[in-house]
C-alpha positions in Angstrom: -8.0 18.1 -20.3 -6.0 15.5 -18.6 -7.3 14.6 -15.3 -4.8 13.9 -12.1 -4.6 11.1 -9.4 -2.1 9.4 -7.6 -3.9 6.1 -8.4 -5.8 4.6 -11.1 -7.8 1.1 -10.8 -8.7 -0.6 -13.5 -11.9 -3.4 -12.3 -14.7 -2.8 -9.9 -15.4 -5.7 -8.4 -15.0 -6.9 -4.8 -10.9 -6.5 -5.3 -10.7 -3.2 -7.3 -13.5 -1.7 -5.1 -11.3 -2.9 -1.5 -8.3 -1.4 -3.0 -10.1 2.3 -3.9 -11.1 1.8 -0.5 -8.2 1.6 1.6 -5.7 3.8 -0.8 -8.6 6.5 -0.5 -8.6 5.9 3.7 -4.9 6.4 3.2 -5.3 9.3 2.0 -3.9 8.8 -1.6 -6.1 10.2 -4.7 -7.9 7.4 -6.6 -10.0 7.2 -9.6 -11.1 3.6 -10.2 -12.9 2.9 -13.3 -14.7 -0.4 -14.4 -16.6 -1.0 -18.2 -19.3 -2.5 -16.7 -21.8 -1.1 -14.0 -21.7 -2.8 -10.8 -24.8 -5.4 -9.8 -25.8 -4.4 -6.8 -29.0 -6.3 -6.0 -29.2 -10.0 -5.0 -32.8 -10.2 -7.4 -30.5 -8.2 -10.4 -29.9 -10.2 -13.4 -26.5 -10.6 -13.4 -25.6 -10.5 -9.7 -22.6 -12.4 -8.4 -24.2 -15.3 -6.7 -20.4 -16.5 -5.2 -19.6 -15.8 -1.5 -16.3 -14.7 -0.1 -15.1 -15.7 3.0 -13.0 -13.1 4.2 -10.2 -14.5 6.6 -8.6 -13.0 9.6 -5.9 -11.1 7.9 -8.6 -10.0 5.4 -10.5 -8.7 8.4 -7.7 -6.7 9.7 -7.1 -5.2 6.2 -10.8 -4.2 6.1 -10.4 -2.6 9.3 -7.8 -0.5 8.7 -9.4 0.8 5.6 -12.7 1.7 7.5 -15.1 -0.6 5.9 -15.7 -3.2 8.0 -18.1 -2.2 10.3 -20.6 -1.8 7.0 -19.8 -5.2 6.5 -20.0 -7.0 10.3 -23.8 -7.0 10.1 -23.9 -9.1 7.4 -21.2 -11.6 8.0 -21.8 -15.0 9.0 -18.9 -16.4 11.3 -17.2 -19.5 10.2 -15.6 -21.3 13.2 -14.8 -25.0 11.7 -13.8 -26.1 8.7 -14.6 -30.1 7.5 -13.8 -32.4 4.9 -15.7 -34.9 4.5 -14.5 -37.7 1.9 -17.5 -39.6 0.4 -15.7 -41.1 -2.5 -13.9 -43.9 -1.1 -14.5 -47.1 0.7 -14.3 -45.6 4.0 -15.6 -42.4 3.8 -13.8 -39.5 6.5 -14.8 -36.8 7.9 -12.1 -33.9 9.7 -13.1 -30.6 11.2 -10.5 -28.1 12.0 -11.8 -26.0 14.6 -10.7 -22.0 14.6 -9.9 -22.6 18.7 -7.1 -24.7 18.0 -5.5 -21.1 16.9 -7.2 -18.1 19.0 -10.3 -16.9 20.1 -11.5 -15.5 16.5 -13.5 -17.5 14.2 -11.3 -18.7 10.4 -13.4 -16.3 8.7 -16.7 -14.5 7.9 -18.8 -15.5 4.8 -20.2 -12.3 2.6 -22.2 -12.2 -0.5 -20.3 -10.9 -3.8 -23.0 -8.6 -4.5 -23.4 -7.5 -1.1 -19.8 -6.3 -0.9 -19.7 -4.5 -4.0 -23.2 -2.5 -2.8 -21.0 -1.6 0.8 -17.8 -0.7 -0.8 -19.3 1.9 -3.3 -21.6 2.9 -0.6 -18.5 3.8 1.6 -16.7 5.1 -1.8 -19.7 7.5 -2.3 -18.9 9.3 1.0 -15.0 10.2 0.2 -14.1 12.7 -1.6 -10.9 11.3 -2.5 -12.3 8.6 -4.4 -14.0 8.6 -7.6 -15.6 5.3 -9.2 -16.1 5.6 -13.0 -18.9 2.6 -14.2 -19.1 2.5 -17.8 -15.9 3.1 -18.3 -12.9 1.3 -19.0 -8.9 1.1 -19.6 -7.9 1.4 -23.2 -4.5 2.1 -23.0 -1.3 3.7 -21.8 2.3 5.2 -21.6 4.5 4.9 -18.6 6.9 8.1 -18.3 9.6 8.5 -15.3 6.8 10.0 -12.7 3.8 9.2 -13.8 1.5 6.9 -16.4 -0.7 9.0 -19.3 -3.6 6.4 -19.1 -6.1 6.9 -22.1 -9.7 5.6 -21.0 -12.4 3.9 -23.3 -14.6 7.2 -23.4 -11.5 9.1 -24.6 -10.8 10.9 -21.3 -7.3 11.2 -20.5 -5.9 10.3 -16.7 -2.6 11.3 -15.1 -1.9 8.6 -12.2 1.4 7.7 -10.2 0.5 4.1 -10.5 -1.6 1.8 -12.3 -3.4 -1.1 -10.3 -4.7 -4.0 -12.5 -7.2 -5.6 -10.9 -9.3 -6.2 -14.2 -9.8 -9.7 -13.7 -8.0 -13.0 -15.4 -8.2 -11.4 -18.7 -6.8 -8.2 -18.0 -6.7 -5.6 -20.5 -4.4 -3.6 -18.6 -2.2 -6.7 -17.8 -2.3 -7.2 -21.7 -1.1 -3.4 -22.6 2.0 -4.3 -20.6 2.9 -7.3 -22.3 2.9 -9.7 -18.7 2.8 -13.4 -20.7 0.2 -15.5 -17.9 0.8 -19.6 -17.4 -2.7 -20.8 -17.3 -3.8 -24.1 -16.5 -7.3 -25.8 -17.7 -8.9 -28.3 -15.8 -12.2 -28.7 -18.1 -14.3 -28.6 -14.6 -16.9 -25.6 -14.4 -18.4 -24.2 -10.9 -22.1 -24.1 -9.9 -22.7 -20.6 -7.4 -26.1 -20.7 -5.4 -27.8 -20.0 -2.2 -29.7 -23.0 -0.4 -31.8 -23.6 2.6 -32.0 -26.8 5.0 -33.7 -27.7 7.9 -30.3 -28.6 9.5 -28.8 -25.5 11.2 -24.9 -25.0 9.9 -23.7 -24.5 13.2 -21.2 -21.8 11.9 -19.6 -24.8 10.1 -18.2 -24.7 6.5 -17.7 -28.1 5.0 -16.5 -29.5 1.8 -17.7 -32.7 0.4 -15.2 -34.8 -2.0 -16.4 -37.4 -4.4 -15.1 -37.0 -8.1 -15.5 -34.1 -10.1 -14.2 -31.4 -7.5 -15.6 -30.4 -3.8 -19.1 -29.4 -3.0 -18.5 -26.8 -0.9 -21.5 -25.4 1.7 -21.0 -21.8 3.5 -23.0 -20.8 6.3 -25.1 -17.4 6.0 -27.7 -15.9 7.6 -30.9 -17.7 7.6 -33.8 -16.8 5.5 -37.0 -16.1 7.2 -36.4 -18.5 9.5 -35.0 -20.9 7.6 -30.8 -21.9 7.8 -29.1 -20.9 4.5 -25.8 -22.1 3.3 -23.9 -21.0 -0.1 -23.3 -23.5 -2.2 -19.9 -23.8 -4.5 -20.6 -27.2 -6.7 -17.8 -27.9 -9.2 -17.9 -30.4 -11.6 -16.3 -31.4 -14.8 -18.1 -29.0 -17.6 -20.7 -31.3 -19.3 -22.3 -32.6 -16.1 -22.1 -28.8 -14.6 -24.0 -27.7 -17.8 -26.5 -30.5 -17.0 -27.1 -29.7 -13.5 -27.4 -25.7 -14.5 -30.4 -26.5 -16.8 -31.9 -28.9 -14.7 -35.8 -28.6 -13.3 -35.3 -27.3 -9.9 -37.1 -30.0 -7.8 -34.7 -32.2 -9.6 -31.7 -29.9 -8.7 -32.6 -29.9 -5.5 -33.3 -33.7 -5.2 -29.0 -33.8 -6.5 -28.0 -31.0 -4.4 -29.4 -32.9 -1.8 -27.9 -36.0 -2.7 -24.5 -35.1 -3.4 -24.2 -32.9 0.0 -24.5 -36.6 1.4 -27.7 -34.8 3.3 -25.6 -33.5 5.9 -27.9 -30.5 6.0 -31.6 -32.4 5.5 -32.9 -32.1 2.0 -31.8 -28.6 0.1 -34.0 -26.1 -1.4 -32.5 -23.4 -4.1 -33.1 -20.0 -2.7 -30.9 -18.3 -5.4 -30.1 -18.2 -8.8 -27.9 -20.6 -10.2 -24.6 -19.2 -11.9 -21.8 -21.1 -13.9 -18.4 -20.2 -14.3 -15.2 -22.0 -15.7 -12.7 -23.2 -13.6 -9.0 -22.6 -14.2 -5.8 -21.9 -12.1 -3.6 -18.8 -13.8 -0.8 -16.9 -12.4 1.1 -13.7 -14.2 5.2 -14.2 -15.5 5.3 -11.0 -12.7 2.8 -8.6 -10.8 4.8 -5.2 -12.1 5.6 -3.7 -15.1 6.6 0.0 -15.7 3.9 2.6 -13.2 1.8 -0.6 -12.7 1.1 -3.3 -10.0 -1.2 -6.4 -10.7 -3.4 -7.8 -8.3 -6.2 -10.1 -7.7 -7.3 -12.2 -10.8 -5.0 -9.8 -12.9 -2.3 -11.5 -11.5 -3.6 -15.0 -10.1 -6.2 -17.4 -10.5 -7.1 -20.2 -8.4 -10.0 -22.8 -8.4 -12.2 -22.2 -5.1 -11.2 -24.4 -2.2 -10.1 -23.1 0.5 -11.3 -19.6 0.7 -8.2 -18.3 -1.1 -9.3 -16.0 -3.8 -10.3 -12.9 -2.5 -8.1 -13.5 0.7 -5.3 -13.9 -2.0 -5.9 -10.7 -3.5 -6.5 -8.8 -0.1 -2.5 -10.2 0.4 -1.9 -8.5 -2.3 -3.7 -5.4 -1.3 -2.1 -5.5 1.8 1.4 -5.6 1.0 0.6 -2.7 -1.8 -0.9 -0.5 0.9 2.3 -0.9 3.2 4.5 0.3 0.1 2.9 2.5 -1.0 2.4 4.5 2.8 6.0 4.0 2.9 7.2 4.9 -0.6 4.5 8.2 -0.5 6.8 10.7 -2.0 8.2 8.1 -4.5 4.6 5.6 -5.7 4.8 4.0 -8.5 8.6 3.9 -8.8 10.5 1.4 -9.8 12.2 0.6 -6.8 8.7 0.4 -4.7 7.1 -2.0 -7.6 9.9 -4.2 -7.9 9.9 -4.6 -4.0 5.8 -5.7 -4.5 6.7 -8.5 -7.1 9.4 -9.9 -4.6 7.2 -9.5 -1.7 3.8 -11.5 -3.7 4.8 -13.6 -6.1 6.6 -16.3 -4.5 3.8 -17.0 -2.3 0.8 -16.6 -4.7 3.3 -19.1 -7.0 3.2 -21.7 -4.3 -0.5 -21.2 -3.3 -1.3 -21.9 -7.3 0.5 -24.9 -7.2 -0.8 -26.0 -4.0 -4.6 -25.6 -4.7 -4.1 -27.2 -8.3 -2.9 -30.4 -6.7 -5.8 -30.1 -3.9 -8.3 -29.8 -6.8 -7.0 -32.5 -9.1 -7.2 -34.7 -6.1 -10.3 -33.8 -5.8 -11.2 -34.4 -9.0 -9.8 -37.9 -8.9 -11.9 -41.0 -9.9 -9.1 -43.6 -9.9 -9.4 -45.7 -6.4 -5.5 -45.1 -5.4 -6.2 -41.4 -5.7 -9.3 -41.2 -3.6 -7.5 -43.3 -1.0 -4.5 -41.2 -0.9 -6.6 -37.8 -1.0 -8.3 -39.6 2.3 -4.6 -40.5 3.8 -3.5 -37.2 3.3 -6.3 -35.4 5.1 -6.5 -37.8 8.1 -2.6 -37.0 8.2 -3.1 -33.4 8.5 -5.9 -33.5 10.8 -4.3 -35.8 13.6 -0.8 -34.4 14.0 -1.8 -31.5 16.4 1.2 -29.3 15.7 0.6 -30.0 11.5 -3.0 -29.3 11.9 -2.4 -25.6 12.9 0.6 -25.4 10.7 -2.1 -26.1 8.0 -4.7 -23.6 9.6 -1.8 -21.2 9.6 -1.2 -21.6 6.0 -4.5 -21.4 5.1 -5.7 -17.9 6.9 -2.4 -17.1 4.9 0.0 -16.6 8.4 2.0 -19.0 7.7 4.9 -17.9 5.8 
């Protein structure tokens, strides 16, 4: 028996589970199946310990689709964003305030877990959707209406398009033979939650040194106590080191490399690791199927582009596919999604790789260049919000 949809989507996390989402809100049939069940608990062994910050346009997206108001009462607003440059001889520090744009904070921060455990939640009460865990994409055969989509238990799916959103080593992006360019930087992330006696103030900052940003993230506090998320990237040996240190001592670095712009930090999480690498797809279509999120693009995390990335993407699939409803999946309304997201996710890839090598940068030239060019952007009013534009992804 070969079961029908108008939508398969292979990957459930944060990306896959936003997409089954807003397709099922839309009205369209989805089945979304992931080989691995969901964590769902912040205390879980393997729970994602990253935050998202999920940008204005993100927000509206979320709207549309219904879900945000599960999410609101657990989003932390972020109204300024700072650098602050530590690794030269004159150390900087820029804030770039959401007011200089509108009314509405850059962005909200939200636990990975936590927005896996809302989107099923919501999932669980349409009837539209189905979300397979345990389950995953083996293989397929496009055909002129439809995709014959064979899945890893041996059932047998029917779907008007395919959405990879599998993650950067897509299965289903591999079954269509889409070559990736990927680029390695040999730096690794540290994920973890902290709490200081400092409130954040609603601030995000990113601290530069050498190795990559240290990146804090309001939240909500913890029994009293202000929390930030931490993102910590460094190159891969001294990541590994700081991973297996005793936590006193990981706090006592945390601490230290944060510049103590918070007061002393105290782990409140787990630690995770995870490999840092930028990756984009040759294109985000192939015959019956769209790519999206990590399937098709990859970039280190500065900014707060990933999962705003991906919700681009999302986006500009929704509109399509409302407005290609007799025809989805076709050809035409594909083709039209590649030329619509790949330019910019090309040019956001390239962009963040050059942020993060500066970043990375040791030599004294870079680091005072990396300073130069932030001060630049920061105190020419008119390329500061161009900048803010571009980063909340309006700009184009």
């Amino acid at each position: 028996m070969t079961d029908k949809t108008d939508i398969l989507i292979a990957g459930g996390g944060p990306s896959g589970l936003a997409a089954a989402v807003a397709f099922g809100a839309a009205g369209f049939d989805v089945i979304c199946v992931d080989p691995t069940a969901p964590v769902t608990d912040e205390a879980a062994a393997g729970a994602d310990m990253r935050t998202t910050a999920i940008l204005q346009p993100g927000r509206a997206l979320l709207e549309r689709a219904g879900i945000w108001q599960r999410l609101a009462p657990h989003a932390t607003a972020l109204q300024v964003m700072q650098i602050i440059d530590v690794g030269t001889e004159e150390p900087t520090q820029k804030a770039f305030d959401a007011s200089d744009l509108g009314d509405a904070p850059f962005g909200w921060n939200l636990p990975n877990w936590l927005l896996r455990r809302e989107f099923l939640a919501q999932i669980a009460e349409m009837e539209n959707v189905s979300f397979r865990p345990g389950i995953g994409f083996a293989s397929y055969v496009p055909r002129s209406t439809e995709a014959r989509v064979r899945l890893s238990d041996g059932a047998s799916v029917s779907a008007k398009m395919i959405l990879a959103a599998d993650g950067r080593a897509s299965p289903v992006r591999t079954a269509a033979g889409i070559d990736v360019r990927t680029t390695r930087y040999g730096q690794k992330a540290l994920a973890f939650a902290v709490t200081h006696p400092v409130p954040h103030d609603n601030i995000s900052t990113e601290v530069h040194r050498s190795g990559g940003p240290f990146t804090l993230v309001p939240l909500p506090d913890l029994d009293g106590q202000p929390r930030s998320a931490v993102v910590w990237m460094e190159r891969g040996a001294e990541a590994e080191r700081l991973e297996n240190l005793e936590e006193t001592a990981f706090n006592a670095e945390a601490t230290a490399r944060s510049s103590g712009l918070l007061g002393p930090l105290t782990l409140a999480s787990r630690r995770s690791v995870w490999p840092i690498i930028s990756q984009i797809a040759s294109r985000f279509d192939a015959p019956r199927m769209a790519l999206m999120a990590e399937a098709a693009h990859v970039v280190p995390p500065i900014g707060a582009q990933g999962l705003n990335m991906s919700l681009a993407d999302l986006r500009a699939l929704l509109d399509l596919s409302e407005k290609h409803r007799q025809t989805l999946g076709s050809p035409e309304m594909l083709t039209s999604y590649h030329r619509a997201r790949w330019p910019d996710a090309q040019a956001r890839v390239i962009g963040i790789d050059a942020l993060n090598r500066t970043s990375m940068a040791g030599h004294p030239v870079m680091k005072a260049l990396r300073r130069k060019g932030v001060a630049a952007l920061h105190e020419v009013a008119p390329l500061r919000r161009f900048a803010m534009r571009m980063g909340l992804g309006a700009g184009r």
